[in-house]
C-alpha positions as CSV (number, residue, x, y, z in Angstrom):
1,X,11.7,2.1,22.6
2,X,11.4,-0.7,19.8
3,X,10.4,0.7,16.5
4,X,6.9,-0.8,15.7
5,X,6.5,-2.5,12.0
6,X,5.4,-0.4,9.5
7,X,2.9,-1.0,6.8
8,X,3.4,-1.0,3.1
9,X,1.6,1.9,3.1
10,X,3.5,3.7,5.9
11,X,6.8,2.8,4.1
12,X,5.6,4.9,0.7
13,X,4.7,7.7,2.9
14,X,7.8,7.9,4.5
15,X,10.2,7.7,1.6
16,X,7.8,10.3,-0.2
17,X,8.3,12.5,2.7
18,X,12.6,11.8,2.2
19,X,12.2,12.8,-1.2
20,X,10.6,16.1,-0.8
21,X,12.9,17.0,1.8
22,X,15.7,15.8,0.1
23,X,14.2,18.0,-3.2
24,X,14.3,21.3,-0.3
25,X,17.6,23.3,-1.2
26,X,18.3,23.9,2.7
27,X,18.9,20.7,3.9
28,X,22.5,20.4,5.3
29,X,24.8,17.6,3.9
30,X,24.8,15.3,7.1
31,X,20.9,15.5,6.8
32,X,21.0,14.8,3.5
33,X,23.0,11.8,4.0
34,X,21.2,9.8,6.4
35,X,17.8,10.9,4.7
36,X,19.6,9.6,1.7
37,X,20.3,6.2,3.6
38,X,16.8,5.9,5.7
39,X,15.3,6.1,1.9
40,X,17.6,3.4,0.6
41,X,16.4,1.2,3.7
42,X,13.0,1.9,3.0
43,X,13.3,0.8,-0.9
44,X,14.9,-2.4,-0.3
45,X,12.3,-3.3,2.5
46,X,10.0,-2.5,0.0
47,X,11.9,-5.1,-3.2
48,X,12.0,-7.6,-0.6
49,X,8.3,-7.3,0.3
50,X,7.2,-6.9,-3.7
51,X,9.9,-10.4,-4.4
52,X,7.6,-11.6,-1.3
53,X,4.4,-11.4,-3.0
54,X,5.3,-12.4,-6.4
55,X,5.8,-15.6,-5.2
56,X,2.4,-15.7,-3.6
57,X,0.8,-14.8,-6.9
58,X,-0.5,-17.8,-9.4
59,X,-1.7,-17.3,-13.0
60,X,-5.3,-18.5,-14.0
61,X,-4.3,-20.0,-17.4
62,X,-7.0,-21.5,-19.6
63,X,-5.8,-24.8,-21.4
64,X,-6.6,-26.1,-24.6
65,X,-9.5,-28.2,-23.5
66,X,-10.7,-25.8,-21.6
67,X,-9.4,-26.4,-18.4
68,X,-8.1,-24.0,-16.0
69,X,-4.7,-24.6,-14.3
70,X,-2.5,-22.4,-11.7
71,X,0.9,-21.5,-12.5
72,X,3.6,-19.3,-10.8
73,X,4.3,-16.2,-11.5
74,X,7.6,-16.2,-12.9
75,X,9.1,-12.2,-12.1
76,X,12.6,-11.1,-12.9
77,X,14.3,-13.4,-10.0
78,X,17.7,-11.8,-10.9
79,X,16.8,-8.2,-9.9
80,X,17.4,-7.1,-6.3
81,X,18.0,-3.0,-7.4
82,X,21.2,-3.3,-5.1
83,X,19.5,-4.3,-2.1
């Protein structure tokens, strides 16, 4: 079956539910290990979606006459946390 796309929202949930098990004492190594990599998924999903939207976000800047103008928002381009 084909994994359905998850929401932003979904994708918080989810890597809140790998941390707490990941924080639970019992889980076994192998466990650990692919909860550790499903997480790591999940955060750079997540970069590539925030990079996404900071590109779709314009600054209302008010000019010296008293214009308005739109410019980009200029975010750290350079950071990819490893993704």
């Amino acid at each position: 079956m084909p994994k359905t796309k998850q929401s932003t929202k979904e994708k918080f949930h989810k890597l809140e539910e790998i941390v707490a098990e990941l924080e639970n004492s019992d889980v076994d190594i192998d466990k650990a290990l692919k909860l550790y990599k499903d997480g790591v998924d999940i955060v750079c999903d997540l970069s590539g979606r925030l990079k996404d939207v900071s590109k779709e976000i314009n600054i209302l800047k008010e000019k010296l006459d008293g214009a308005f103008s739109l410019d980009p928002f200029e975010g750290d381009e350079d950071d990819n946390g490893g993704c």
